[in-house]
C-alpha positions in Angstrom: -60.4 -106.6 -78.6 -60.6 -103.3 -77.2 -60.1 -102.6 -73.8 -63.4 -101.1 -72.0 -62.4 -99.1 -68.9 -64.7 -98.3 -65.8 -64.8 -95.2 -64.4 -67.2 -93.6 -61.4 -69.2 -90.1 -61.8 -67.8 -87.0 -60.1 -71.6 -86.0 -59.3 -73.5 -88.9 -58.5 -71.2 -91.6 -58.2 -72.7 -93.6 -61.2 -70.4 -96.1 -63.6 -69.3 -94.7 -66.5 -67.3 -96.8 -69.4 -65.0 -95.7 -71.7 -66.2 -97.1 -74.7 -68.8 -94.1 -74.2 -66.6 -91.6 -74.6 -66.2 -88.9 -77.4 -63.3 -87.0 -77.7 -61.9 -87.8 -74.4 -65.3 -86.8 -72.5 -67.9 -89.1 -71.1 -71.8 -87.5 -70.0 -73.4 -89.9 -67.4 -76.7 -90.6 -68.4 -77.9 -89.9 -64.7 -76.9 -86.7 -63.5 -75.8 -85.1 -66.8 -72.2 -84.5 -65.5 -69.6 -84.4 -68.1 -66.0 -85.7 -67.2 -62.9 -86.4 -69.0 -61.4 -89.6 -69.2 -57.4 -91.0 -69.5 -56.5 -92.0 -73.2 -56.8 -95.7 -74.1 -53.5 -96.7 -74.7 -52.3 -95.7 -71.2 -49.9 -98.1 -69.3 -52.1 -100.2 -66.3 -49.8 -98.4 -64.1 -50.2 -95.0 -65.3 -54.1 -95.8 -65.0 -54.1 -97.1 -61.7 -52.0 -93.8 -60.2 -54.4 -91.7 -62.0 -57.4 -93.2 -59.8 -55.1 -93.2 -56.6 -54.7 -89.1 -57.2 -58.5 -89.2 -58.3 -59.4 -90.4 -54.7 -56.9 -88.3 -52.6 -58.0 -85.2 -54.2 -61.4 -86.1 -53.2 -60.7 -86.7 -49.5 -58.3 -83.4 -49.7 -55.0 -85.2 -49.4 -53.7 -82.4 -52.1 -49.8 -83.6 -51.5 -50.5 -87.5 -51.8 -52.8 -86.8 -54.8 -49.8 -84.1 -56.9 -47.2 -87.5 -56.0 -49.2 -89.7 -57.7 -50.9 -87.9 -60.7 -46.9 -86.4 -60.8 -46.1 -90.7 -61.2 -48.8 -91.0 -63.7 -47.1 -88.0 -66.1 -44.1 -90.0 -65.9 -45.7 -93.3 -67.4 -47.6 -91.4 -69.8 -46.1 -88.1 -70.7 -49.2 -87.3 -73.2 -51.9 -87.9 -71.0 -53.9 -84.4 -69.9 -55.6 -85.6 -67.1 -52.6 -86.4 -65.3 -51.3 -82.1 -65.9 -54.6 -81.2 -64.7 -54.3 -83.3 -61.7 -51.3 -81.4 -60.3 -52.4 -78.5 -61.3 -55.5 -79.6 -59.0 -53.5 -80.3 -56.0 -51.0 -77.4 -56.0 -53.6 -74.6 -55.9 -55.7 -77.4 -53.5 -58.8 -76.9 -55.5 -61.1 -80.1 -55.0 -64.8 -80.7 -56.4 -68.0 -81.6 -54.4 -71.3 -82.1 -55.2 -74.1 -79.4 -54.7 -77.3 -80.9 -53.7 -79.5 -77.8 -54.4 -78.2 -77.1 -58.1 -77.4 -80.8 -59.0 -73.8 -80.1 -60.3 -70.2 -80.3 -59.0 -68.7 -77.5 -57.1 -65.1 -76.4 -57.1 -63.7 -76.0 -53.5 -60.8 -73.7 -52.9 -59.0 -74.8 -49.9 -56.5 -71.8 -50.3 -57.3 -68.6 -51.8 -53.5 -67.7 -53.5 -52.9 -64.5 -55.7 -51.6 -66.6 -58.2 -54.1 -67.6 -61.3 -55.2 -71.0 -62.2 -55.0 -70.3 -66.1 -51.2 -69.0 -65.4 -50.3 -72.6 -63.7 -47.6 -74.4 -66.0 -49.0 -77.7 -65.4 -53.0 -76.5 -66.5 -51.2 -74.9 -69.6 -49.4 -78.6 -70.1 -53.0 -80.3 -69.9 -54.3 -77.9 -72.6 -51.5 -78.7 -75.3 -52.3 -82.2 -74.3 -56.1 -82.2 -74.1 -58.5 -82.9 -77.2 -61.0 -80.2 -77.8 -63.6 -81.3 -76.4 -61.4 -81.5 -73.5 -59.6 -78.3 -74.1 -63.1 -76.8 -73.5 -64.0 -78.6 -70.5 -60.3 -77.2 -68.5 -60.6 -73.9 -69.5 -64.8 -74.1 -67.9 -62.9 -75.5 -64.8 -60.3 -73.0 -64.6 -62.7 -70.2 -65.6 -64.8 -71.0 -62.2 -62.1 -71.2 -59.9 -60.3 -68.3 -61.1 -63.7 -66.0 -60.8 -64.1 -67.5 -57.1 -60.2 -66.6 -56.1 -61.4 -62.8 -57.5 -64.7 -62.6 -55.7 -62.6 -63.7 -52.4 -60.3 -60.5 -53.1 -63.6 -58.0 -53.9 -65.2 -59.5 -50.9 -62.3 -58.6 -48.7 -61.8 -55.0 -50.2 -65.5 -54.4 -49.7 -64.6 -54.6 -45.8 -67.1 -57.4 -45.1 -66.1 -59.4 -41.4 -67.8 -62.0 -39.9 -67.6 -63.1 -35.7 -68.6 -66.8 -36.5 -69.0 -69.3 -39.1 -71.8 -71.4 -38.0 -71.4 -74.9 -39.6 -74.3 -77.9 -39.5 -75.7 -80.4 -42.2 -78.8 -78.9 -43.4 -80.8 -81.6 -45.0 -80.6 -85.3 -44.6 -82.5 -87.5 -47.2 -84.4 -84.3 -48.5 -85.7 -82.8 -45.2 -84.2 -80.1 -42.7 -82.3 -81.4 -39.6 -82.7 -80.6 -35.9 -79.6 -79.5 -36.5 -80.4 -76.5 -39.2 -83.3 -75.5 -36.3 -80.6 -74.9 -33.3 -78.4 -73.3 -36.5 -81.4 -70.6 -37.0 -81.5 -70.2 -32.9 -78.0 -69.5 -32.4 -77.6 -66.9 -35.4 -81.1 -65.1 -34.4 -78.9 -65.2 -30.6 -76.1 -63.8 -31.7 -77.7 -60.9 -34.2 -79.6 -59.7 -31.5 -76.4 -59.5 -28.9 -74.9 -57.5 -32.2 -72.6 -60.2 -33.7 -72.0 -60.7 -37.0 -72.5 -64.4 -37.3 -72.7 -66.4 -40.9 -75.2 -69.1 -41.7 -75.4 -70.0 -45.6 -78.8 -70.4 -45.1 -79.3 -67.0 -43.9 -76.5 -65.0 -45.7 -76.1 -66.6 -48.3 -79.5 -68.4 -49.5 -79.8 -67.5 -53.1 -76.2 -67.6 -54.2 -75.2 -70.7 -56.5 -72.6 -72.0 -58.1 -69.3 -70.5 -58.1 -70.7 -67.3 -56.1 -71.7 -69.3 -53.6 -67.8 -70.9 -53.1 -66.8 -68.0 -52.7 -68.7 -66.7 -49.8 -68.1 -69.4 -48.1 -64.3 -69.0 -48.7 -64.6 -65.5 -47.6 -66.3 -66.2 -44.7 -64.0 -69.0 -43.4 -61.1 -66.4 -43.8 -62.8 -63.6 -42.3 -65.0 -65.4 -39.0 -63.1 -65.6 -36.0 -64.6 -68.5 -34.7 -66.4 -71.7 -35.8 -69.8 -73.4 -34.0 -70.6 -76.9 -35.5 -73.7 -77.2 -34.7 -74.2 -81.3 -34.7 -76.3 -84.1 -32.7 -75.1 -87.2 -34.4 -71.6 -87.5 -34.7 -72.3 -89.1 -37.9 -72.9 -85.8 -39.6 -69.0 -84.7 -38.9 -68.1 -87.1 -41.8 -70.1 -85.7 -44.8 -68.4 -83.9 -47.8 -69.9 -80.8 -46.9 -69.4 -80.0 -43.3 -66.2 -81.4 -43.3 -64.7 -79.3 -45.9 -66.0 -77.0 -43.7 -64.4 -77.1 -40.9 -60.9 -79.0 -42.8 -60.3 -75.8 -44.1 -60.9 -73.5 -40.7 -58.4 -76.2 -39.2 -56.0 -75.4 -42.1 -56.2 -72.0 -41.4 -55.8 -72.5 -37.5 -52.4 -74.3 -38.3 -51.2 -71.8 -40.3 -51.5 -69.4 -37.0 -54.5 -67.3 -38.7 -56.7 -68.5 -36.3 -56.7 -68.6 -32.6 -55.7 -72.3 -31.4 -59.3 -72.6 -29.6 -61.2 -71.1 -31.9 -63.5 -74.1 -33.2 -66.4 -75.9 -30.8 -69.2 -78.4 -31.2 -72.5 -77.2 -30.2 -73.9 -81.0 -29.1 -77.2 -82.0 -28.0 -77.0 -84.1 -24.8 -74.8 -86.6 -25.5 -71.0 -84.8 -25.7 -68.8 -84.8 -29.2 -65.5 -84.4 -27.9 -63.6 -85.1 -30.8 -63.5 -83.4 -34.4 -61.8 -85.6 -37.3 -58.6 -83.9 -38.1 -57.9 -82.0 -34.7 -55.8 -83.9 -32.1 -56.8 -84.0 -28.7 -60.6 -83.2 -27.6 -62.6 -80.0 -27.9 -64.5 -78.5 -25.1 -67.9 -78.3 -26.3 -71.3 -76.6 -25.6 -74.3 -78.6 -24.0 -77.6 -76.9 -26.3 -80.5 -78.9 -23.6 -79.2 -76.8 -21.0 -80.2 -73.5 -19.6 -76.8 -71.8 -19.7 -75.9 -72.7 -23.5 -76.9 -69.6 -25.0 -74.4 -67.2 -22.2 -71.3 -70.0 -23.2 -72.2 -69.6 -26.7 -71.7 -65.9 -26.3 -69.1 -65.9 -24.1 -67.3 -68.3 -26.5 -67.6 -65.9 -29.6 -67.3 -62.5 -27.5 -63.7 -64.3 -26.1 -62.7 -64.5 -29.9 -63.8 -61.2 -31.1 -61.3 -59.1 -32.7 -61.6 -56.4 -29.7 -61.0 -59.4 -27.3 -57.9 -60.2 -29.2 -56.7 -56.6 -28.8 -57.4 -56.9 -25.4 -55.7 -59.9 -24.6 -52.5 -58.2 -26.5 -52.8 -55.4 -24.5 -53.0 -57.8 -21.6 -50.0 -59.5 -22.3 -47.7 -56.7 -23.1 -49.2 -54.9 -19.6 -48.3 -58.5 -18.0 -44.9 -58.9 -19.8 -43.9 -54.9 -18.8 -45.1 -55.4 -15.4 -42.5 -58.8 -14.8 -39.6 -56.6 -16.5 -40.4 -53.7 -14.2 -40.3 -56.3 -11.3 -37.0 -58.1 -12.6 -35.4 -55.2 -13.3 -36.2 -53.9 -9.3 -35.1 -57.5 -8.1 -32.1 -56.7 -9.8 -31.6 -53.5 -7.8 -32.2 -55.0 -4.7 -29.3 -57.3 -5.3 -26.8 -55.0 -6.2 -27.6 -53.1 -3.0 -27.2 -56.4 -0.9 -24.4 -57.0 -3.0 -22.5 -54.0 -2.5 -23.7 -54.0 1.2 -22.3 -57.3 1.5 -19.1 -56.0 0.3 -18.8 -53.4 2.6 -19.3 -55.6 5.3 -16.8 -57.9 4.4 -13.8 -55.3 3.5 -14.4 -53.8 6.6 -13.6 -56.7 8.5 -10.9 -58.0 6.2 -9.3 -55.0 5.6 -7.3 -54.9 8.5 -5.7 -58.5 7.4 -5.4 -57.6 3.9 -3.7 -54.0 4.5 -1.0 -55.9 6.9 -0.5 -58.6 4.2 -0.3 -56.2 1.8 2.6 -54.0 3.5 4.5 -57.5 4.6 4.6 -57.9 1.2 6.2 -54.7 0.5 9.2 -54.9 2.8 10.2 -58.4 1.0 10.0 -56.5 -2.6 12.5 -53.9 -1.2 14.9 -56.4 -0.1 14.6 -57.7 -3.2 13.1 -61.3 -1.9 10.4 -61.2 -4.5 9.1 -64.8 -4.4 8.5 -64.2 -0.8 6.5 -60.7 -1.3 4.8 -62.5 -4.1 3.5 -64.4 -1.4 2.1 -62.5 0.7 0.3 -60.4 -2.2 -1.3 -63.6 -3.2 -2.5 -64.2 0.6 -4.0 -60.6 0.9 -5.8 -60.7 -2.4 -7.5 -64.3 -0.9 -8.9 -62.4 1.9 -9.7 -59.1 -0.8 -9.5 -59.7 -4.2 -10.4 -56.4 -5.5 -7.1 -54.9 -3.1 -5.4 -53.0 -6.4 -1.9 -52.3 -4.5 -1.6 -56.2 -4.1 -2.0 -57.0 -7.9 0.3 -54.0 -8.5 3.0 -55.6 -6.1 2.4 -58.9 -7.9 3.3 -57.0 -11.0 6.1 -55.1 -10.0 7.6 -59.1 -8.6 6.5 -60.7 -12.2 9.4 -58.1 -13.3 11.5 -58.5 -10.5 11.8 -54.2 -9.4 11.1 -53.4 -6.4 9.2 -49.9 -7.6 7.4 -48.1 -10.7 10.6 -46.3 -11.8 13.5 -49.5 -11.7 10.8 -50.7 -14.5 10.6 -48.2 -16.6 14.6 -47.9 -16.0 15.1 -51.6 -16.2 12.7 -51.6 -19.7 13.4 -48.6 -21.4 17.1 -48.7 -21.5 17.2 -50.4 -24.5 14.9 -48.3 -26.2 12.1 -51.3 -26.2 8.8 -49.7 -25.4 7.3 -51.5 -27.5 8.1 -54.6 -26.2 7.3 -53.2 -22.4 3.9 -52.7 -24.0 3.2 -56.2 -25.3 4.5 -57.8 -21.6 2.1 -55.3 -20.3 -0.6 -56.8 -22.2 0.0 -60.2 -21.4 0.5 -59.5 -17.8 -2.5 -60.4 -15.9 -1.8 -58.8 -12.8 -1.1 -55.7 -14.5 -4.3 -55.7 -15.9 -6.3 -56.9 -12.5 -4.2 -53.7 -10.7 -5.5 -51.3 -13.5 -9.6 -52.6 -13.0 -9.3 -52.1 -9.3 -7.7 -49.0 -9.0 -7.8 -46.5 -6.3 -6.5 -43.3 -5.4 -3.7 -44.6 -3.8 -2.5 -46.9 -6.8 -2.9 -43.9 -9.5 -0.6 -41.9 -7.1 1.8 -44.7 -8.4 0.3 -44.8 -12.2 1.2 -41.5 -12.6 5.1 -41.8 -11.6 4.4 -44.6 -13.5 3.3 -43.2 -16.8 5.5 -40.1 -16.0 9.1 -41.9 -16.0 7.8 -43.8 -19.3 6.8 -40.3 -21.2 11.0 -39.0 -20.0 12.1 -42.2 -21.6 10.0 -41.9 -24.5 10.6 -38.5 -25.6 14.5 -39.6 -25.0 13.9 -42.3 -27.6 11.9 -39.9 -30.1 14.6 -37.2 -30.0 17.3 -40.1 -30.7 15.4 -41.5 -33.7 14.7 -37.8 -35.4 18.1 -36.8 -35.5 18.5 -40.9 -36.7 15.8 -40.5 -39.4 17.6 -36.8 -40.3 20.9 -37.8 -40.7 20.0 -40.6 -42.8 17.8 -38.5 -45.4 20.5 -36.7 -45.4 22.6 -39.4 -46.2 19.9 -40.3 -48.5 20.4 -37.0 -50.6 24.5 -37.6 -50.8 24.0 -41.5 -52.3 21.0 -40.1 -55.0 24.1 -37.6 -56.1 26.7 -40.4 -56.2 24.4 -43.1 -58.2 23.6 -40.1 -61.1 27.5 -39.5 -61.3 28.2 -42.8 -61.7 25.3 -43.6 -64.3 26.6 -40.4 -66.2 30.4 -41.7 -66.2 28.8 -45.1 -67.8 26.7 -43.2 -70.2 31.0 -41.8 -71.1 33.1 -44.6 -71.1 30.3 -47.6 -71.5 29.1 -48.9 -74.9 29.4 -45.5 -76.9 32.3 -44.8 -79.4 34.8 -47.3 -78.0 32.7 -50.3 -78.7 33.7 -50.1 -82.6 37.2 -49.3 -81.6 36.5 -52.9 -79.8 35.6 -54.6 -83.1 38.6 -53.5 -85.4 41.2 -54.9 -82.5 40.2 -58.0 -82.3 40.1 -59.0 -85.6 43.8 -58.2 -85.9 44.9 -60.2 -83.2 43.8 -62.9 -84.8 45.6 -62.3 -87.9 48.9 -62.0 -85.8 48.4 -65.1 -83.8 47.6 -67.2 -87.6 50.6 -65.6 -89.5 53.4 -66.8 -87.8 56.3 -66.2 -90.6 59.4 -67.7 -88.4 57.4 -71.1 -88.7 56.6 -70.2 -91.9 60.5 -69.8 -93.2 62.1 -72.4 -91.4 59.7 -75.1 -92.7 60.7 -74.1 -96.6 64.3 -74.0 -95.5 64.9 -77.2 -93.9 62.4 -78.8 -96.0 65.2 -80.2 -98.3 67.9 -81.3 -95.5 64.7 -83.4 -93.4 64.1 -85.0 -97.4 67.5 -85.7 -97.8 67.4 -87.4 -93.9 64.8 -89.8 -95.0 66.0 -91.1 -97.8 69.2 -91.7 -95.8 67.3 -93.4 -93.0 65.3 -95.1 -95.9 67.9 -96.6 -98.6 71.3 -96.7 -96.6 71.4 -100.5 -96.3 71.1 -100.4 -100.3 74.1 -99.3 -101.8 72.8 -99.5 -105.1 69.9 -97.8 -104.2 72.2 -95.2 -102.6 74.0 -94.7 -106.0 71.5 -94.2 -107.9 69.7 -91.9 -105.4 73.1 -90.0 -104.9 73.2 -89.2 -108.5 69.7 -88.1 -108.9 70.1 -85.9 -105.9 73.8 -84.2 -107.8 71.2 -83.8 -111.0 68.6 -82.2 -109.6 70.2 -80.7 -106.3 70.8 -77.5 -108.7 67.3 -77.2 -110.0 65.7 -77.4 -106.0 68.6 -75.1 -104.7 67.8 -72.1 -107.3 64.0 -72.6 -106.8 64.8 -72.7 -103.0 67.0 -69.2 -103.1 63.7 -67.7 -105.0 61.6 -68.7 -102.7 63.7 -67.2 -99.4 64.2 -63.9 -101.4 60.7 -63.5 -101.8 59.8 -64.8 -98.4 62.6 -62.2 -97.2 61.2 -59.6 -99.2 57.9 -60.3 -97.6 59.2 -60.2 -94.4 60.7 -57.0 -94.5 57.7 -55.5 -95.4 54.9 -56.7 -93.2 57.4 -55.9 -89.7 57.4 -52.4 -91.0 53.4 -52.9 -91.6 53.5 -54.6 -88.1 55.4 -52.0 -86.5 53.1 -48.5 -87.2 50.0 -50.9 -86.7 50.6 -52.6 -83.1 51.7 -49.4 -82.3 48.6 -47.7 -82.8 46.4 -50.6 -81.8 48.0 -51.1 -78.5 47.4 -47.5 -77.5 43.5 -47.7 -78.5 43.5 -51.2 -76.4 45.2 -49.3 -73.1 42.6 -46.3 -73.3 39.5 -49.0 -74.1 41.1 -51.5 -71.4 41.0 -48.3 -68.8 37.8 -47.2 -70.2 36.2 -50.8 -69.6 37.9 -50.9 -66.3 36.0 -47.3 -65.1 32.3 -49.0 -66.3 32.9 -52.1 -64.4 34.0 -50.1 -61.2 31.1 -47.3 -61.4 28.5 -50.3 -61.7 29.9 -51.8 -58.8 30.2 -48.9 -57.2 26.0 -48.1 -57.9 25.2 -51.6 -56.4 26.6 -50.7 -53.6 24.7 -47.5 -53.2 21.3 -49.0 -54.6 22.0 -51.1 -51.2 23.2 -48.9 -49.0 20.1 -46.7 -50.3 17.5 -49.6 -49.6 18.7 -50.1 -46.1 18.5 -46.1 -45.4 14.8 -46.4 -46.7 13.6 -49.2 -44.6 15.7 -47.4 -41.5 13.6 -43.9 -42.4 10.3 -45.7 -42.6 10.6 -47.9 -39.3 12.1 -44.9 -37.7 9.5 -42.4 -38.4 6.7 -45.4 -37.9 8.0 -45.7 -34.1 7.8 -41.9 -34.1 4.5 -42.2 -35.1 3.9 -44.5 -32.4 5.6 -42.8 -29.5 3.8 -39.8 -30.7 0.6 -41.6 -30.2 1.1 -43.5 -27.4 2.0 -40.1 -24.8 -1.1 -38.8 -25.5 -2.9 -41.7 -24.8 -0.9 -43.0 -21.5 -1.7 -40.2 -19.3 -5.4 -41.0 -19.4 -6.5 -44.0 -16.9 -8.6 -45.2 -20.3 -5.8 -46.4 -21.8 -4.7 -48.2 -18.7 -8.5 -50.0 -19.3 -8.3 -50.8 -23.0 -4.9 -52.1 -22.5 -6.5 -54.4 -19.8 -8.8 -55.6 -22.2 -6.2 -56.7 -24.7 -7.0 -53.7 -27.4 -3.1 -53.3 -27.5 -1.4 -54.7 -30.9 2.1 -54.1 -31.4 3.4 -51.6 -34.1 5.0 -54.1 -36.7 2.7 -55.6 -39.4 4.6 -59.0 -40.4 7.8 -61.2 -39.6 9.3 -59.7 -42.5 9.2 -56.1 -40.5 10.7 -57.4 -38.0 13.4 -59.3 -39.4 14.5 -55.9 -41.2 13.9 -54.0 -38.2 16.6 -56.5 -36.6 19.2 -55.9 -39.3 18.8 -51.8 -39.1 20.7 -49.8 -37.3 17.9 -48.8 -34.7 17.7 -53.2 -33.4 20.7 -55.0 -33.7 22.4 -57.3 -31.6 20.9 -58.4 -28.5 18.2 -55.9 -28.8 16.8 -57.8 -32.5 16.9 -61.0 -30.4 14.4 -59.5 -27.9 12.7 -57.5 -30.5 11.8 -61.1 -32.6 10.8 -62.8 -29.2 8.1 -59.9 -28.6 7.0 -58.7 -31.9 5.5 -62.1 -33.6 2.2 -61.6 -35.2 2.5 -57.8 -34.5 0.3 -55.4 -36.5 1.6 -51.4 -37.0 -1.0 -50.3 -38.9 -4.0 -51.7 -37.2 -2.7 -50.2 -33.9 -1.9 -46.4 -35.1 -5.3 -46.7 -36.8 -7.0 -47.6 -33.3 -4.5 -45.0 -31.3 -5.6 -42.1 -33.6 -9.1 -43.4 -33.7 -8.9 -43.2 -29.3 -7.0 -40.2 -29.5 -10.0 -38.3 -30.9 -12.1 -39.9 -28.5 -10.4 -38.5 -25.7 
């Protein structure tokens, strides 16, 4: 048996069955309203989410109804109603019944650029849909696309509304109180030139979808919103609250001013709207004063109010930073004041610290000076001689120039620099100085700049005499490589080939072995047969006089055999002789030849060294001339004295690797590489000549 489904009437609320239905769309035989209905061999599931969706997108719940028509797509992927759903609830389009015209009315709770034919879902529903169907979407999405362009015409035409005025005309065919006070207040506020809207004033022949869109337009554009309502009731019908749901939307999206919306009540107070938390301060209509608050409430949110209260606030805001910024002013004078006051009466104190302190540094008894630095800075922090005495004891020298001696002795400037930087009392003399203290910078700076320039001269005529070096090695490797180019792998290589060949021959052809072994070969027979038969004497006989009968025959073939082998002989030792002569000459002048190659090679690898070391001793050497170079025409400005307080400084080496090669040159070794490791980790050259120059300019 088929299965009859129930649904309810978008219009009227009437039953309508399924059974009814052709081509997927079902007319109710009350109102005439035409809807399309799910496919019979849906899931239950599928069915019962579409209905869940159904109701939230008929109370507005747009998100709550896309999750569960988005559910019902899942369960039935070929279902149309269940695409047209979401496509509902994202653009937040619901529909409501209008009582005048007797049909449903699409309701656009946000007005987006975006088309409703160009939505993927819509599109999904019409591959989906049947034709009957097919036509009944596009009617749909035809309306609520016209009302999203007669929003944007509307709001190019300029058109601006004060206040959207809000009340339940009729109720069971006839006009309420409520419409009456509606007429009152717009008639009030036309006549104190507002621009109030009342549908039934503005708008009173419009239907349809033109009439959506006015209202749209004029929720977007009013400023304000009266609901004009005596029984609370009313707040709950589809009408006037879609009204004012979608100025509360708008309100919590910031486009509308937070107290924007009020109930115009009757007597008995409506404090709370459906929707809005907290309560709303409303307007009493039976009393006298209820037309000057429904004025003042609209004139409060008027577009030149809002100006006004801008203008109010930045006035406000400017007029607190004047007076912070003046506060500020005052303090610094107090502060400074209060400064005064106090050096004066410590100064005394903190000057005789302060010069204690200097007759223990000259004695050399720095702990105790270091003492009483410390106890005049408690009584004057800022005193810049006593953090410049604390300095000078951190080094243990009594005065500016036993540093720089003590330092720069070694040729370590760049190391003096990097203490410098770490130095916090260094830095603490340099913030706070005063006249007297750059007296002592400038001896200061002055005995560093004779060092340096000592140092830069030494390293120029280093860096000279090693190019020059430099030059003589370049000469040396090219005569080398040519003497290679002569005696290496040219014409003596074949020379190589034919020699040893012929040793080879001479070591195989030994012809002493050779001769003896024919020779004796009878006697070492004639043994073993002896050794063999001599306990036979029969045996002995008989072998006796086979040796007499053939001892001729092997003793001619024997003498043949030596005068040939003698004849041989004679003849290859003459061969021999003019041969080993000659070979043996070519082998001396190859074996000498081969001799100057191997030497020459070495002798290049130890130039390509010797030249590798000279480079890296030329680069480092002209990069600390860079440096020094750099560094006196900063040092004699009290800016640099400041950067290097705020740790700007970086030493002039750019990795470990640096500074391992700069240990094994010639311009750190020894003792001095030790120190120079100890100083120089994490050092970067290049970033520091790049700021030097950079300051330089400055300057």
């Amino acid at each position: 048996m088929e299965q009859i489904l129930e649904f309810k009437c978008l219009g009227c609320g009437n039953k309508l069955y399924s059974k009814d239905a052709v081509d997927g769309l079902v007319e109710c035989d009350h109102c005439g309203q035409k809807r399309a209905v799910p496919r019979m061999d849906n899931s239950p599931q599928a069915l019962s989410f579409l209905t869940i969706g159904e109701n939230h997108l008929d109370t507005g719940k747009f998100n709550d109804a896309y999750d569960a028509y988005l559910k019902a797509s899942e369960l039935s992927p070929k279902e149309p109603e269940a695409f047209f759903g979401m496509a509902l609830s994202q653009m937040q389009v619901r529909y409501i019944k209008d009582e005048v015209n007797n049909r449903l009315q699409p309701i656009c709770y946000e007005i987006s650029s975006k088309k409703f034919t160009d939505n993927g879902n819509y599109k999904k529903a019409l591959q989906l849909a049947t034709d009957s169907q097919r036509i009944e979407y596009e009617q749909r999405a035809k309306s609520i696309d016209y009302i999203q362009q007669e929003f944007y015409r509307l709001k190019q035409s300029g058109l601006d509304y004060d206040c959207f005025i809000c009340v339940k005309v009729t109720d069971n065919g006839e006009k309420t109180e409520d419409s009456k006070d509606a007429e009152y207040i717009y008639d009030l506020l036309k006549r104190n030139n507002y621009k109030p809207f009342y549908s039934e004033r503005e708008i009173r022949n419009a239907q349809g979808v033109d009439y959506e869109a006015r209202i749209a337009y004029a929720l977007y554009a009013s400023e304000t919103m009266l609901i004009v309502c005596r029984d609370e009731t009313y707040l709950q019908t589809k009408w006037v609250k879609n009204e004012y749901t979608r100025f509360l939307k708008l309100q919590n999206d910031g486009e509308k001013e937070c107290d924007s919306i009020t109930i115009v009540f009757y007597g008995t107070p409506i404090e709370r709207l459906p929707g809005k938390n907290g309560k709303l301060q409303g307007i009493d209509f039976s009393k006298r004063a209820a037309d000057q608050d429904i004025i003042k409430f609209v004139d409060e949110h008027t577009v030149e109010a809002k100006k006004k209260k801008e203008e109010e606030k930045r006035r406000q805001k400017a007029s607190e930073e004047k007076y912070a910024k003046q506060q500020k002013e005052v303090e610094k004078k107090l502060e400074k004041l209060e400064s005064t006051y106090r050096k004066q009466n410590a100064s005394i104190t903190s000057d005789t610290l302060y010069e204690r302190g200097n007759i223990e540094i000259r004695d050399s008894n720095f702990q105790g000076a270091a003492e009483y630095y410390n106890r005049s800075l408690d009584i004057d922090p800022k005193n810049a001689q006593s953090w410049w005495g604390l300095f000078l004891c951190d080094f243990k020298v009594a005065n500016e120039k036993e540093l720089t001696v003590h330092k720069l002795n070694d040729n370590d400037l760049v190391a003096l620099i990097g203490e410098l930087q770490k130095n916090r009392n260094f830095k603490n003399s340099i913030v706070n100085m005063n006249d007297d203290l750059k007296e002592r910078y400038d001896v200061f700076v002055e005995n560093i700049t004779n060092n340096v320039n000592g140092n830069m001269d030494i390293l120029k005529e280093k860096v000279y005499k090693n190019e020059n070096e430099l030059k003589t090695i370049q000469t040396a490797t090219e005569t080398c490589e040519e003497a290679i180019r002569k005696y290496g792998h040219g014409k003596n290589s074949k020379q190589l080939k034919k020699i040893q060949p012929t040793a080879r021959y001479n070591e195989l052809l030994c012809f002493e072995d050779f001769t003896d072994w024919w020779i004796f070969a009878p006697l070492k027979a004639h043994s073993f047969l002896l050794h063999a038969f001599h306990h036979n004497l029969i045996v002995l006989t008989i072998g006796f006089a086979l040796w007499l009968v053939l001892l001729p025959f092997v003793l001619g073939i024997t003498v043949i055999l030596l005068v040939l082998v003698l004849i041989f002989k004679f003849f290859q030792t003459i061969f021999n002789r003019s041969y080993n002569k000659r070979t043996s000459e070519e082998r001396t002048r190859f074996e000498h030849d081969l001799s100057q190659v191997i030497e020459n090679e070495n002798q290049i690898k130890k130039l390509e060294s010797k030249k590798k070391r000279l480079n890296t001793e030329i680069k480092n050497g002209k990069n600390v001339i860079s440096f020094y170079e750099t560094f006196l025409r900063l040092i004699q400005n009290t800016s640099f004295a400041q950067n290097l307080s705020m740790d700007k400084f970086q030493t002039p080496l750019s990795s470990d690797d640096d500074i391992h090669t700069n240990a094994e040159s010639n311009l750190y070794d020894g003792e001095k590489a030790k120190q120079y490791r100890l100083n120089l980790v994490r050092a970067d050259r290049s970033k520091l000549l790049v700021y030097y120059t950079k300051l330089a300019k400055e300057q």
